[in-house]
Jmol script that loads the backbone (N, CA, C; Angstrom):
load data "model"
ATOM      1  N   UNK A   1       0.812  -1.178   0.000  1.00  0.00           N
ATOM      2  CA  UNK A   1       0.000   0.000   0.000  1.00  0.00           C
ATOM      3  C   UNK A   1       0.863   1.252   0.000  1.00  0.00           C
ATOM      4  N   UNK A   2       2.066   1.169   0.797  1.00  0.00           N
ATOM      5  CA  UNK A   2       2.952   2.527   1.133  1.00  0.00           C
ATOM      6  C   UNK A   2       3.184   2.761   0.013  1.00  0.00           C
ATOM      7  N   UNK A   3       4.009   1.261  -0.845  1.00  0.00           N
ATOM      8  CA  UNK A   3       4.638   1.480  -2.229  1.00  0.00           C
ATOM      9  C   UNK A   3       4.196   1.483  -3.558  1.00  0.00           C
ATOM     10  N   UNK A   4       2.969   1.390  -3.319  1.00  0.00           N
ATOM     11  CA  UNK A   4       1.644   1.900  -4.057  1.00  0.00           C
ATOM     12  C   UNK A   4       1.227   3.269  -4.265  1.00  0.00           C
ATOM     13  N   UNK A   5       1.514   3.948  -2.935  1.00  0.00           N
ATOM     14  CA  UNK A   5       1.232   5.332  -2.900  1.00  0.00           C
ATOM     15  C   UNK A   5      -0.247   5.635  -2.283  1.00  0.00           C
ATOM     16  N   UNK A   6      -0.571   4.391  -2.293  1.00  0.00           N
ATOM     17  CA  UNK A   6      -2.306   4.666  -1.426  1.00  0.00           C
ATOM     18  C   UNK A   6      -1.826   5.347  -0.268  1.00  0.00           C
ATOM     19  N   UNK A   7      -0.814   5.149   0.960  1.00  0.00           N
ATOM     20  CA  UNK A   7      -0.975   6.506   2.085  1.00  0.00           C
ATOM     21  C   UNK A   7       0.422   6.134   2.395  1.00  0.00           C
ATOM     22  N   UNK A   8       0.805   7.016   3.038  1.00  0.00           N
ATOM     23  CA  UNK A   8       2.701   7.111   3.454  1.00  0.00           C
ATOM     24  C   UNK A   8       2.570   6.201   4.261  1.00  0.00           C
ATOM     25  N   UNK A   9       1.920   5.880   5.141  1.00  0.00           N
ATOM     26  CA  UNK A   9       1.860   4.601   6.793  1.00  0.00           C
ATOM     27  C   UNK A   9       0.765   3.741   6.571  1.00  0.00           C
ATOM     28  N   UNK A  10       0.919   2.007   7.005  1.00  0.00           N
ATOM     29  CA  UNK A  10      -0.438   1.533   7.267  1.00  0.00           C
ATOM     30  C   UNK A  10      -0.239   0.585   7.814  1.00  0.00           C
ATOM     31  N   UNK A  11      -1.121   0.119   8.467  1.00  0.00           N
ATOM     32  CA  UNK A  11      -1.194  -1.125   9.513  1.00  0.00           C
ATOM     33  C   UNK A  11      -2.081  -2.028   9.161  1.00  0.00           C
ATOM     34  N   UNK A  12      -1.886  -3.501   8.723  1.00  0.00           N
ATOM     35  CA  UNK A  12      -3.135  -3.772   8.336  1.00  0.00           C
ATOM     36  C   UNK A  12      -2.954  -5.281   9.697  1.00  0.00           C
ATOM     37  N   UNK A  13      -4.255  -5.017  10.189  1.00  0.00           N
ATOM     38  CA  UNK A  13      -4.950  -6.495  10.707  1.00  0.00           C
ATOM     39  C   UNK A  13      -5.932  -7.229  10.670  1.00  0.00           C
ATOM     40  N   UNK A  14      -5.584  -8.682  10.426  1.00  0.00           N
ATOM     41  CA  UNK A  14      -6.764  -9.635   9.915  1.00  0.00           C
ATOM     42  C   UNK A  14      -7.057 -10.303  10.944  1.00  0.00           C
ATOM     43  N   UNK A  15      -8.105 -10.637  11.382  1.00  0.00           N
ATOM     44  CA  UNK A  15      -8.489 -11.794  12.070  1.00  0.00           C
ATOM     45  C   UNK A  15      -9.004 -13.073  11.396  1.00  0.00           C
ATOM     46  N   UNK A  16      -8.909 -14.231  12.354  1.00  0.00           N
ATOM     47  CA  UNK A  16      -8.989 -15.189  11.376  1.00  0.00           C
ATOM     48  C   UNK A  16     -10.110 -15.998  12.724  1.00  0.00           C
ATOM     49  N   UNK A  17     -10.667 -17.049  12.640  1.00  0.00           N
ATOM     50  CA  UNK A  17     -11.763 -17.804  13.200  1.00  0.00           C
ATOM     51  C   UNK A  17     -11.362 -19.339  12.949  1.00  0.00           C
ATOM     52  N   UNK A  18     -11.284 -19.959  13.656  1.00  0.00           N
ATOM     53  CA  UNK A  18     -10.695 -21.367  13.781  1.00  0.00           C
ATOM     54  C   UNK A  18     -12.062 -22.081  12.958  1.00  0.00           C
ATOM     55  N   UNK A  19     -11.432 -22.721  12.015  1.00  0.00           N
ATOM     56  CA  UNK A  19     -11.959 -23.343  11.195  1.00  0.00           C
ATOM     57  C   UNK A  19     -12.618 -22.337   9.551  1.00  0.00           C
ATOM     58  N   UNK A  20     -12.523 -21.207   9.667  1.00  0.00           N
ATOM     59  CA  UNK A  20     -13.038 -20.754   8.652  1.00  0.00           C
ATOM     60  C   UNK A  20     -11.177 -19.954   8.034  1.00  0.00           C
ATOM     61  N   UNK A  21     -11.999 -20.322   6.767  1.00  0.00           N
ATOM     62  CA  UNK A  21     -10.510 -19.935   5.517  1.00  0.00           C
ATOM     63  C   UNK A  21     -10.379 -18.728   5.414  1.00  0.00           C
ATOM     64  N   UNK A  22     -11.344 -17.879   5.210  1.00  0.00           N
ATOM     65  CA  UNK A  22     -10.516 -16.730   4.666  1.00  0.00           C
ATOM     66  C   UNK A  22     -10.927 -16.003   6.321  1.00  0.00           C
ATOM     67  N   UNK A  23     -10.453 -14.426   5.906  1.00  0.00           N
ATOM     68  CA  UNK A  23     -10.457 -14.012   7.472  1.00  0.00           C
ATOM     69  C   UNK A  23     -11.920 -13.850   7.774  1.00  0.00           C
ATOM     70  N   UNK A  24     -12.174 -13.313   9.296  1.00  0.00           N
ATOM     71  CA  UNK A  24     -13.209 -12.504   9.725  1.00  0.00           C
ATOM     72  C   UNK A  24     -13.378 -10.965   9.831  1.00  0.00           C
ATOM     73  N   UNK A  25     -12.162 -10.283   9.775  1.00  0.00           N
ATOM     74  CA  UNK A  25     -12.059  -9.158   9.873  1.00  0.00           C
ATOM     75  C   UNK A  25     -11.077  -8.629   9.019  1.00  0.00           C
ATOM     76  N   UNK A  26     -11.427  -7.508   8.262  1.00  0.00           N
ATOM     77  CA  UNK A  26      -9.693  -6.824   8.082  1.00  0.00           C
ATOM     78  C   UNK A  26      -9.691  -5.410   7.957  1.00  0.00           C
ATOM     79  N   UNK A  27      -8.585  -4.980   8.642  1.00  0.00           N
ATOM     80  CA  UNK A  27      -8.677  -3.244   8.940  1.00  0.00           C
ATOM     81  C   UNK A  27      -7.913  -2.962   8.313  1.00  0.00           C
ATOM     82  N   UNK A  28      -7.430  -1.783   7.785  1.00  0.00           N
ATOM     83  CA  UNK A  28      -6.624  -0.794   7.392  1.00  0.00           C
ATOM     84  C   UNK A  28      -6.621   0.280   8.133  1.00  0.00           C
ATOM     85  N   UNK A  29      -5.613   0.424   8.999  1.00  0.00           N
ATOM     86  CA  UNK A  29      -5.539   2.158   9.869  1.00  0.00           C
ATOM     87  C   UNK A  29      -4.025   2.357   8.929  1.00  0.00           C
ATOM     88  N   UNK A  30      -4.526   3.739   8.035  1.00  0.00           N
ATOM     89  CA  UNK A  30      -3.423   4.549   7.585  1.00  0.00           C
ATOM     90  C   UNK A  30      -3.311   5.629   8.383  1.00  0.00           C
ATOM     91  N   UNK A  31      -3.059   6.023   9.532  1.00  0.00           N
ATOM     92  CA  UNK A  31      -2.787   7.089  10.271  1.00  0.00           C
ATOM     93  C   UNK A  31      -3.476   8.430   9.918  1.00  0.00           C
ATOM     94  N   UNK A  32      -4.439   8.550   8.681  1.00  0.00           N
ATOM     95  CA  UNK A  32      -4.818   9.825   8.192  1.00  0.00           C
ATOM     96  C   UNK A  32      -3.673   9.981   7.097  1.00  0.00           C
ATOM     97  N   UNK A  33      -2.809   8.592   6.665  1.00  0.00           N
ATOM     98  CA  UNK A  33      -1.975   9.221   5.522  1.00  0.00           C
ATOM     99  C   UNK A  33      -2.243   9.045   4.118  1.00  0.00           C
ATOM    100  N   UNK A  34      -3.645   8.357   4.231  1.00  0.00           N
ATOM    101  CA  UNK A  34      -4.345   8.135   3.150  1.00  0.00           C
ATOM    102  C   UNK A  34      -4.549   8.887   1.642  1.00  0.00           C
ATOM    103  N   UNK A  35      -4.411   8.584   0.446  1.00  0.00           N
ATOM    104  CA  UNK A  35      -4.546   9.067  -1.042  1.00  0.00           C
ATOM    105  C   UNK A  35      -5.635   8.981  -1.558  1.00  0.00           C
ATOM    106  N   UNK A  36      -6.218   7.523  -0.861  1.00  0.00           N
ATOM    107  CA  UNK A  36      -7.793   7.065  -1.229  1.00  0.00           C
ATOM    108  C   UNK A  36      -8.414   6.292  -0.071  1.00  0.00           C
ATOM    109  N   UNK A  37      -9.737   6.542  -0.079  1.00  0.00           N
ATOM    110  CA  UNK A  37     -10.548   6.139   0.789  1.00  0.00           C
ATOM    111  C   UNK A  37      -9.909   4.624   1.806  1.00  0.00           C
ATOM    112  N   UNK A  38     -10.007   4.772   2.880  1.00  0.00           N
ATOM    113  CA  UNK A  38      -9.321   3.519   3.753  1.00  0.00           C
ATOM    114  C   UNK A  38     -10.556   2.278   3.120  1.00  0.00           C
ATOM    115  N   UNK A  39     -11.714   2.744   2.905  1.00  0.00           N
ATOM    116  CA  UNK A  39     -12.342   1.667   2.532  1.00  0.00           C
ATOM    117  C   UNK A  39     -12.333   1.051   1.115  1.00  0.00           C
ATOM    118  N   UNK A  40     -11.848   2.082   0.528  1.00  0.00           N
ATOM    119  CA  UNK A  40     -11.325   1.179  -1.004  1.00  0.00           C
ATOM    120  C   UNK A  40     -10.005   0.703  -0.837  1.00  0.00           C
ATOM    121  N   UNK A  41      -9.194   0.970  -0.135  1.00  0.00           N
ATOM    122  CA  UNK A  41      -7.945   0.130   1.014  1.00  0.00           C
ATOM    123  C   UNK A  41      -7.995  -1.111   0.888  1.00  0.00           C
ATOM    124  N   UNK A  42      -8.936  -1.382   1.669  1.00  0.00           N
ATOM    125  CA  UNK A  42      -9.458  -2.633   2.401  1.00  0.00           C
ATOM    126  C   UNK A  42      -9.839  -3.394   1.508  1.00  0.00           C
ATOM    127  N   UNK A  43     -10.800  -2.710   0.231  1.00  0.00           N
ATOM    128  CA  UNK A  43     -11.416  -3.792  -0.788  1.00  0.00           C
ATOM    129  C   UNK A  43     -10.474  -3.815  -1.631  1.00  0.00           C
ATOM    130  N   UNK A  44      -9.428  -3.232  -2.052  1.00  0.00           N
ATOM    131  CA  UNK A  44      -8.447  -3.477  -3.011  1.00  0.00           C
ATOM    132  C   UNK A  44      -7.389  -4.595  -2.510  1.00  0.00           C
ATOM    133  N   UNK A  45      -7.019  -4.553  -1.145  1.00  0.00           N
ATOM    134  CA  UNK A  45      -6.282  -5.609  -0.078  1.00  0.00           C
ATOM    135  C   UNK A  45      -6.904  -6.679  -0.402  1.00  0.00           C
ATOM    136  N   UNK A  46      -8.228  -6.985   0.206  1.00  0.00           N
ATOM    137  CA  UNK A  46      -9.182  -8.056  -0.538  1.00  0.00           C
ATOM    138  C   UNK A  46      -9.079  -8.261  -1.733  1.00  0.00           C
ATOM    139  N   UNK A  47      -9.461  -7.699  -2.929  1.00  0.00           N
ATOM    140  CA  UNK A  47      -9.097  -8.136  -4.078  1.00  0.00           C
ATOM    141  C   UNK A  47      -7.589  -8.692  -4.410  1.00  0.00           C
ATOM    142  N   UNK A  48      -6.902  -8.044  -4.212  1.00  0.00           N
ATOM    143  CA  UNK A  48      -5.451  -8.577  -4.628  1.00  0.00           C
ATOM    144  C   UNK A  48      -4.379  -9.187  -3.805  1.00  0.00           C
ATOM    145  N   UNK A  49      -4.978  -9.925  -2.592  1.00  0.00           N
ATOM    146  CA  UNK A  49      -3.988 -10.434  -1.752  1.00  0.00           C
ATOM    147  C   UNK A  49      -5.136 -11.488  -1.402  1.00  0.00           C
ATOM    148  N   UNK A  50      -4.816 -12.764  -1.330  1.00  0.00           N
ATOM    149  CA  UNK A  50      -5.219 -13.998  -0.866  1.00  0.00           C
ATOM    150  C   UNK A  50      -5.018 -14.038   0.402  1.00  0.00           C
ATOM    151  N   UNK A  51      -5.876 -13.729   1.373  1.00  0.00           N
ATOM    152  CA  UNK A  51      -5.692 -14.019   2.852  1.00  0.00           C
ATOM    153  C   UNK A  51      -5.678 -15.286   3.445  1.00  0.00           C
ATOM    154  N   UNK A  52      -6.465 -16.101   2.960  1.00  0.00           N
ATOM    155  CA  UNK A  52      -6.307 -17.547   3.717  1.00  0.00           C
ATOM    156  C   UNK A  52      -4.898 -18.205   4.127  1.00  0.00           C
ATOM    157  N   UNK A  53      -4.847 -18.890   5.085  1.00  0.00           N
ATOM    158  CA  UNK A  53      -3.735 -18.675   5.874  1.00  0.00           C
ATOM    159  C   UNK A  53      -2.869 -19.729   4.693  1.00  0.00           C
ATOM    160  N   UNK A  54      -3.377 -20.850   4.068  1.00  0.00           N
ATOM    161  CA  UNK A  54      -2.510 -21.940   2.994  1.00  0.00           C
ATOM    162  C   UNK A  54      -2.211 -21.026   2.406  1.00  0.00           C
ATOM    163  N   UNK A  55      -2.906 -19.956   2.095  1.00  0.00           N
ATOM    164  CA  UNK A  55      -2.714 -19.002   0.596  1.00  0.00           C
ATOM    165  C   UNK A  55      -1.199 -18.131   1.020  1.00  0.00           C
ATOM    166  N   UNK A  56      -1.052 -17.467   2.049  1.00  0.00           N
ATOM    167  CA  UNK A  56      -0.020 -16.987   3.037  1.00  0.00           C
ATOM    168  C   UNK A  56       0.877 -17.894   3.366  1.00  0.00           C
ATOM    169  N   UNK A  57       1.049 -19.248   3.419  1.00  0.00           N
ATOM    170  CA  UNK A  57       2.007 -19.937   4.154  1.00  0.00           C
ATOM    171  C   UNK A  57       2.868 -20.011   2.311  1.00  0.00           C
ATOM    172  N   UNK A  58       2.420 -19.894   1.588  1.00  0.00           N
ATOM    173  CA  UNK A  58       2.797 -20.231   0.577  1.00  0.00           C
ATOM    174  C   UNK A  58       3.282 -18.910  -0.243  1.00  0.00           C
ATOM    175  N   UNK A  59       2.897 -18.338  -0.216  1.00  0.00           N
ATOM    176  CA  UNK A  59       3.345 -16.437  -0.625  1.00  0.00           C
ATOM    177  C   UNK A  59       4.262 -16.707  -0.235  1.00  0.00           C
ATOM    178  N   UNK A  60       4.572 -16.225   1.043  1.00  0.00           N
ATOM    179  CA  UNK A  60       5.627 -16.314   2.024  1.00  0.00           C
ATOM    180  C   UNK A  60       6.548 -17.450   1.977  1.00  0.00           C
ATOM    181  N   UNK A  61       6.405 -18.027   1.379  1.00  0.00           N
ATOM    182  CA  UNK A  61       7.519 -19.264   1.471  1.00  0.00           C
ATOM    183  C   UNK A  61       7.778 -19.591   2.610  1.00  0.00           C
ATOM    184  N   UNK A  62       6.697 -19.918   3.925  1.00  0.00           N
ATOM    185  CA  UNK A  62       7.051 -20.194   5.142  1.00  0.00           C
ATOM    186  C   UNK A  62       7.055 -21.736   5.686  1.00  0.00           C
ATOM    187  N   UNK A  63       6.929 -22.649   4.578  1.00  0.00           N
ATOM    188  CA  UNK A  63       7.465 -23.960   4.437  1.00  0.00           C
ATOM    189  C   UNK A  63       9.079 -23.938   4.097  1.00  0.00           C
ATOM    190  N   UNK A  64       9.678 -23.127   3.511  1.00  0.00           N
ATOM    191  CA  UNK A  64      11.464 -23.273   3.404  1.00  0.00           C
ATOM    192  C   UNK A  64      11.872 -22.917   4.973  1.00  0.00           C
ATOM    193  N   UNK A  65      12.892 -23.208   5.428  1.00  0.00           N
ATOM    194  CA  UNK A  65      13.414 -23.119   6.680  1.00  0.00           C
ATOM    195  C   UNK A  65      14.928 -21.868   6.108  1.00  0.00           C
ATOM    196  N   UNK A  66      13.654 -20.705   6.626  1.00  0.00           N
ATOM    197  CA  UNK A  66      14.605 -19.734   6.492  1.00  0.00           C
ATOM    198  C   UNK A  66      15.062 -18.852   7.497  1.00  0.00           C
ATOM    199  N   UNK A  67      14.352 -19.579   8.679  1.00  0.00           N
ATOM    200  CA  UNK A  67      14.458 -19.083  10.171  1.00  0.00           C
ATOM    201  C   UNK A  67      16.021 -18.394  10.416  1.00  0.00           C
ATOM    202  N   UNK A  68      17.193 -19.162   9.876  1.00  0.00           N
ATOM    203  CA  UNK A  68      19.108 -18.935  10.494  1.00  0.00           C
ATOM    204  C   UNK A  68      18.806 -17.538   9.895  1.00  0.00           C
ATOM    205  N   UNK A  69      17.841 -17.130   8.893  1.00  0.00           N
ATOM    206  CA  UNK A  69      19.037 -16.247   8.730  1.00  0.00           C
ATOM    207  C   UNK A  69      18.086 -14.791   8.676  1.00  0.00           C
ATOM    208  N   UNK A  70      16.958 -15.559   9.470  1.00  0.00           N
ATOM    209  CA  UNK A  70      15.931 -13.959  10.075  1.00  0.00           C
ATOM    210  C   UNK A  70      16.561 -14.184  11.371  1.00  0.00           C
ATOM    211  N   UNK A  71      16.970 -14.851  12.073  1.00  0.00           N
ATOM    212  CA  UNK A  71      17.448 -14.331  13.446  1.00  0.00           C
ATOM    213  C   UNK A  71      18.504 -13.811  14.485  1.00  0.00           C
ATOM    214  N   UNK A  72      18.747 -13.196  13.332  1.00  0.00           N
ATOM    215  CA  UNK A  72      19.619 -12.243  13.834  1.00  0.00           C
ATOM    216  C   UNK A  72      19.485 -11.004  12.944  1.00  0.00           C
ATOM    217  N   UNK A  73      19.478  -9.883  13.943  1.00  0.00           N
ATOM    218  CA  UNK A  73      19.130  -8.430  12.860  1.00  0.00           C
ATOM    219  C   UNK A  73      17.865  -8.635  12.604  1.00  0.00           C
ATOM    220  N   UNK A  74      17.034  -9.258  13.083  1.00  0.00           N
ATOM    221  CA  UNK A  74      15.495  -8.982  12.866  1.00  0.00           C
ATOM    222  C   UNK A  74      14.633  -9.517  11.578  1.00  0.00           C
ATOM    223  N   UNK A  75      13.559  -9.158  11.224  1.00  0.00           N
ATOM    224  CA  UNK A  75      13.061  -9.456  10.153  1.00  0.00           C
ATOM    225  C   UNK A  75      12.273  -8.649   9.474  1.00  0.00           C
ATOM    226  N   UNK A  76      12.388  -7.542   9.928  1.00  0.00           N
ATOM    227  CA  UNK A  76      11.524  -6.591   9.383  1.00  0.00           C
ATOM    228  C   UNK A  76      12.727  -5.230   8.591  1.00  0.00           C
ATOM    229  N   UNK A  77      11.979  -4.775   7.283  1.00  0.00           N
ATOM    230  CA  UNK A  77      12.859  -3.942   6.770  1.00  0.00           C
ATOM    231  C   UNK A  77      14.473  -4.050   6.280  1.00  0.00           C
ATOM    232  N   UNK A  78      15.045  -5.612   6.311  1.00  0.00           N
ATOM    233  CA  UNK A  78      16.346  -5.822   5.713  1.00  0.00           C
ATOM    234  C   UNK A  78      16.486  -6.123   4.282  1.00  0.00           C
ATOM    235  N   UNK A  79      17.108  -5.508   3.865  1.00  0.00           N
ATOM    236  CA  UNK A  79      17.753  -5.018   2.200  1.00  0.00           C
ATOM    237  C   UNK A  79      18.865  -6.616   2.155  1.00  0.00           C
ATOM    238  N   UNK A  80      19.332  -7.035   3.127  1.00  0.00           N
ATOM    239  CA  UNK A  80      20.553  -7.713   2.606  1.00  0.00           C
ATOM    240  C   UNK A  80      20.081  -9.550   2.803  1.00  0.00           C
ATOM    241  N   UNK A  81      19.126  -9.546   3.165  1.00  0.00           N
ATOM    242  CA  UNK A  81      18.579 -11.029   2.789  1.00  0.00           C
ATOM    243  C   UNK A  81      16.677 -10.557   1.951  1.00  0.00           C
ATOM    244  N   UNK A  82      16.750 -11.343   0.859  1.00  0.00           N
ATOM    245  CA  UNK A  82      15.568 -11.543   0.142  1.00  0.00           C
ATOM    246  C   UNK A  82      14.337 -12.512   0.785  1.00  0.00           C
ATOM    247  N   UNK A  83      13.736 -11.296   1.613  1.00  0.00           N
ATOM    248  CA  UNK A  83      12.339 -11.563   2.053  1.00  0.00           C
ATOM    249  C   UNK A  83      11.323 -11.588   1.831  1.00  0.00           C
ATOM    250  N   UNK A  84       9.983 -12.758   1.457  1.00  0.00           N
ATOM    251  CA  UNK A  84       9.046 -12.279   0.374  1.00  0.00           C
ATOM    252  C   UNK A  84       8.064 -11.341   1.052  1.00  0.00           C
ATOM    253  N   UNK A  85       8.258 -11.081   2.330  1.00  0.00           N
ATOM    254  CA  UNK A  85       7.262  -9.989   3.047  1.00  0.00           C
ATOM    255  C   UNK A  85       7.567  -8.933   2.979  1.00  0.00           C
ATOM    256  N   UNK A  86       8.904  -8.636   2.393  1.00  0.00           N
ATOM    257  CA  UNK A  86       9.503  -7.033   1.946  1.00  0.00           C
ATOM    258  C   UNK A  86       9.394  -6.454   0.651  1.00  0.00           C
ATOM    259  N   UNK A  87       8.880  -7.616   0.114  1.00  0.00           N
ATOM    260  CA  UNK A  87       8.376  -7.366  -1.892  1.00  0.00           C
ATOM    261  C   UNK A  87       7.607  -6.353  -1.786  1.00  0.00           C
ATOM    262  N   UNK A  88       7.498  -5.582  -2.899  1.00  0.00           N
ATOM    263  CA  UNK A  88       5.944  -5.242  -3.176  1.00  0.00           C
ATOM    264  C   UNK A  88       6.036  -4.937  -4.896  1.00  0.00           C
ATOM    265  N   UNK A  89       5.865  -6.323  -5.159  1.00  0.00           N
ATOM    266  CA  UNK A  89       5.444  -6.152  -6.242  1.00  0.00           C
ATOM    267  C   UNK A  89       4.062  -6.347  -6.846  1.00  0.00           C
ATOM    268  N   UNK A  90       3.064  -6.003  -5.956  1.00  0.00           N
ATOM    269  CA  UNK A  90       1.444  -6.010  -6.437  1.00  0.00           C
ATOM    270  C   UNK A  90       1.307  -4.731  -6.541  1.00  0.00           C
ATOM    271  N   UNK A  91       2.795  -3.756  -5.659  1.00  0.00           N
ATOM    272  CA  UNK A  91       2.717  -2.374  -5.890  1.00  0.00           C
ATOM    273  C   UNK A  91       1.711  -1.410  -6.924  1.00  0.00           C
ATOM    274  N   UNK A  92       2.309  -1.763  -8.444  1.00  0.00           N
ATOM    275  CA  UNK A  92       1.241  -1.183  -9.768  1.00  0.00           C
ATOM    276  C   UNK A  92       0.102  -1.190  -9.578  1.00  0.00           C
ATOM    277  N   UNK A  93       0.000  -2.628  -9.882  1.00  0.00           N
ATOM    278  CA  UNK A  93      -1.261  -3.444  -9.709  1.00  0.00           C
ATOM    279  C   UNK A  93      -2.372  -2.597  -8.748  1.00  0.00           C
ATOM    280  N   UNK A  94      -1.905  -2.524  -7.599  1.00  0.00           N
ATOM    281  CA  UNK A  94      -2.790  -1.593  -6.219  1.00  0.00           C
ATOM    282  C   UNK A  94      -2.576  -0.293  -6.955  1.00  0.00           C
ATOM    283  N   UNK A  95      -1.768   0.468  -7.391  1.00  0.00           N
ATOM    284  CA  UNK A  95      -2.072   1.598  -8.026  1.00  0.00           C
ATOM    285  C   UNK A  95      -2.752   2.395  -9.104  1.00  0.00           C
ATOM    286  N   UNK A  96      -2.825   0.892 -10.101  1.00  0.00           N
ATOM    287  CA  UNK A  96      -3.701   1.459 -11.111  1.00  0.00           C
ATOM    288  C   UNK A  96      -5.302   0.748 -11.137  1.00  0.00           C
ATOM    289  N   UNK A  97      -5.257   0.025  -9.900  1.00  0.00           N
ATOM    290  CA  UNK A  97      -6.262  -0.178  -9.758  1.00  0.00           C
ATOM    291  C   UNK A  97      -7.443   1.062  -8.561  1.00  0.00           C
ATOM    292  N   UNK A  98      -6.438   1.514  -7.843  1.00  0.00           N
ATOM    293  CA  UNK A  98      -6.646   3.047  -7.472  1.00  0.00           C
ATOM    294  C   UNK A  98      -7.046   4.281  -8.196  1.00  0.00           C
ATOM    295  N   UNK A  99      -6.412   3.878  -9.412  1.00  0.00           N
ATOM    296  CA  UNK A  99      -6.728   5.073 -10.187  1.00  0.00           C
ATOM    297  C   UNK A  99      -5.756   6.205  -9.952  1.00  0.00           C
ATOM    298  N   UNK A 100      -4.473   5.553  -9.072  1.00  0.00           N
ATOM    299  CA  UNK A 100      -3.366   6.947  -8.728  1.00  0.00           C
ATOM    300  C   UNK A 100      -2.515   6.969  -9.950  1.00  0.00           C
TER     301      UNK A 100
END
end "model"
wireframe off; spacefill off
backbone 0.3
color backbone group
């Protein structure tokens, strides 16, 4: 979304319900740094990201055992190991489907 240009900040959380696939909830709080409506946010997130958790274990490549080498230096925001949670390549995609 940031690298989309939909809003400078965002937080997104899903809830999920034991036994049901896709989520129960999903928010978008952009701090007020929003370009377009938080609720076309949310339905564009929905449209172009598969939430179900198989759908996620598999994005993520969180079946490879890549644990050695997130733990150390963290896992959030590193340039020097290739993380698929640091991609954003649906980037466009969320943008011209925005209309930005």
């Amino acid at each position: 979304m940031v690298a989309a240009g939909l809003a400078q900040r965002a937080e997104v959380q899903v809830a999920y319900a034991i036994g049901v696939a896709r989520p129960v909830s999903l928010l978008v709080d952009t701090f007020g740094t929003e370009r377009v409506s938080r609720s076309m946010i949310e339905k564009l997130v929905a449209e172009h990201f598969d939430l179900r958790p198989a759908a996620f274990r598999s994005y993520l490549g969180l079946h490879a055992p890549i644990y050695s080498a997130t733990s150390a230096y963290g896992h959030f925001g590193r340039t020097d190991v290739d993380l698929p949670w640091e991609r954003t390549d649906r980037a466009d995609a969320l943008r011209q489907a925005a209309g930005l």
